[in-house]
C-alpha positions in Angstrom: -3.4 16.5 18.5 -7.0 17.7 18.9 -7.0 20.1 16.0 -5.2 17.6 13.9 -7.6 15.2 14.5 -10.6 18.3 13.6 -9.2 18.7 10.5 -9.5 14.8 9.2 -12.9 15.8 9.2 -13.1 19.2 7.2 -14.0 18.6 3.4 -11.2 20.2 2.5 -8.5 17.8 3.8 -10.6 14.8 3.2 -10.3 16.6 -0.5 -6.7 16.8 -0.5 -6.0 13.5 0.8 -8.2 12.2 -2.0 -6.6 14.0 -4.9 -2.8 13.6 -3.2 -3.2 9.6 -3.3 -5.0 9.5 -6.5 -2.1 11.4 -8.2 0.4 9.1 -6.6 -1.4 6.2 -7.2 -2.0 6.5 -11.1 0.4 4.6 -12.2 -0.2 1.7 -9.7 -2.9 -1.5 -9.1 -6.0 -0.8 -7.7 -5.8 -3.3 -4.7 -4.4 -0.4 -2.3 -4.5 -1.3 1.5 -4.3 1.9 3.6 -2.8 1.6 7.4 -3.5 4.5 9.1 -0.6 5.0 12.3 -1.1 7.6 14.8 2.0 9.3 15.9 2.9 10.6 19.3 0.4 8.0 21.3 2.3 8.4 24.9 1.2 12.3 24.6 -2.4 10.9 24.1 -4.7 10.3 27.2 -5.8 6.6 27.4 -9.5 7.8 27.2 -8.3 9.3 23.4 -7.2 6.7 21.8 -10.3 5.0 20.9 -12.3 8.2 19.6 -8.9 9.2 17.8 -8.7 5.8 16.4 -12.4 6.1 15.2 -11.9 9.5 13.9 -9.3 8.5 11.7 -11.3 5.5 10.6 -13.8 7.2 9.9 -12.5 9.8 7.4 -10.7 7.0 5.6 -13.3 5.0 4.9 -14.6 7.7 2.4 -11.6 6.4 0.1 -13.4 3.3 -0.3 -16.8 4.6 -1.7 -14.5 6.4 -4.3 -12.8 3.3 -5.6 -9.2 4.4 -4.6 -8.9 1.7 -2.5 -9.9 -1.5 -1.6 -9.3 -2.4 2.2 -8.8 0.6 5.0 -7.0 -1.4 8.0 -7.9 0.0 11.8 -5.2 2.7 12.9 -3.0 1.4 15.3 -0.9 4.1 17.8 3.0 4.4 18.0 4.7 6.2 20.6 7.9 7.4 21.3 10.7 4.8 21.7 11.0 5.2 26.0 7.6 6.4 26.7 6.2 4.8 30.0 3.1 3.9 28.3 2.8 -0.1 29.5 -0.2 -0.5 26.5 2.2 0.4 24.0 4.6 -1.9 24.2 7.7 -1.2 22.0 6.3 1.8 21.1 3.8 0.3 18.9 6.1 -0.4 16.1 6.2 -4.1 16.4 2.0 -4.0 16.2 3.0 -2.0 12.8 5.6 -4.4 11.1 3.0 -7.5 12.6 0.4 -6.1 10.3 2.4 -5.1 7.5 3.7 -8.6 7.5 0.5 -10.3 7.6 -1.2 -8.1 5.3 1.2 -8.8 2.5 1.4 -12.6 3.9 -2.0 -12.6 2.5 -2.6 -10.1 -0.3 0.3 -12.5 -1.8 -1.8 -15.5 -1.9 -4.6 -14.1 -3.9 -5.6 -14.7 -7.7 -5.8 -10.8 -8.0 -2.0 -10.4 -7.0 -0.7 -13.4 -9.3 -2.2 -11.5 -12.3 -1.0 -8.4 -11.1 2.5 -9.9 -10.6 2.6 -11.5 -14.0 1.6 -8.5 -15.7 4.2 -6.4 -14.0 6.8 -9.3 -15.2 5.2 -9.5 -18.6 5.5 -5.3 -19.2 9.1 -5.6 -17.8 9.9 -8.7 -20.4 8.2 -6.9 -23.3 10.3 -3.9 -22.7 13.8 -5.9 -22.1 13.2 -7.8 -25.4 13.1 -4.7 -26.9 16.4 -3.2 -25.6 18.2 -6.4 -25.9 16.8 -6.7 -29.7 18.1 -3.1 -30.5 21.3 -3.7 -28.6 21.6 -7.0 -30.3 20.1 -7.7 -33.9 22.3 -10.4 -34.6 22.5 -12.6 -31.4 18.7 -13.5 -31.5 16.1 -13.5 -34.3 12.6 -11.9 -33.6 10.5 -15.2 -33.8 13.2 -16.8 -31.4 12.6 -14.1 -28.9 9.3 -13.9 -29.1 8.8 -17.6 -28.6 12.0 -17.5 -25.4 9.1 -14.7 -24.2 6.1 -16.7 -24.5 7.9 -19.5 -22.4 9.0 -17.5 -19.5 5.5 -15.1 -20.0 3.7 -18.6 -19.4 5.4 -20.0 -16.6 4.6 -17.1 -14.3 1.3 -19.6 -14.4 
């Protein structure tokens, strides 16, 4: 675990994890949320967790200052299901799914994600109007469409 952790901090990986997540991340919105989970906690002294925790943080946070994303969430520790670890209770996973679920609870709230959502449905209805157009020129006239398109575009508001 100790040399895992050494190499979060070489500029190597911290290059690799830049340009792996940019390249998978081109296509998508730039209000990315990374949570960092540790792996294999109950093999981890107590006294290790915190300065793992902060390691990880640490590199992470560089992807902020380069724009790739906006909100780096503290790392939280998973163990193996069974491990007698009584601070990891349910081997961490439920700590997991709790901030998954809030996260979203809240990133769905915002101004930025309703934009993002009607542009994603707008893209998608642009591109179905096409098909259905080509598939059928007769059913539907152009102007009709486009005004159907308008109607569902606008009540996405």
């Amino acid at each position: 675990m100790a040399q895992g952790l050494a190499e979060l901090k070489s500029n190597n990986f911290n290059t690799w994890l830049l340009k792996t997540f940019t390249h998978t991340k081109e296509s998508q919105c730039r209000a990315c949320t990374v949570l960092p989970v540790i792996s294999h906690g109950d093999t981890m002294a107590q006294k290790r967790r915190k300065p793992n925790k902060d390691c990880v943080s640490k590199s992470l946070e560089r992807l902020k200052t380069t724009g790739f994303c906006r909100e780096v969430m503290q790392p939280l520790i998973v163990s193996t299901p069974g491990s007698d670890s009584p601070d990891l209770k349910d081997c961490g996973v439920h700590e997991v799914r709790v901030a998954v679920r809030d996260h979203v609870a809240s990133s769905i709230k915002t101004v930025e994600f309703k934009k993002q959502w009607s542009r994603m449905l707008t893209e998608d209805l642009r591109q179905q109007v096409q098909v259905f157009l080509k598939s059928h020129p007769h059913e539907e006239t152009a102007p009709r469409l486009f005004h159907r398109s308008m109607q569902a575009h606008l009540a996405t508001y």
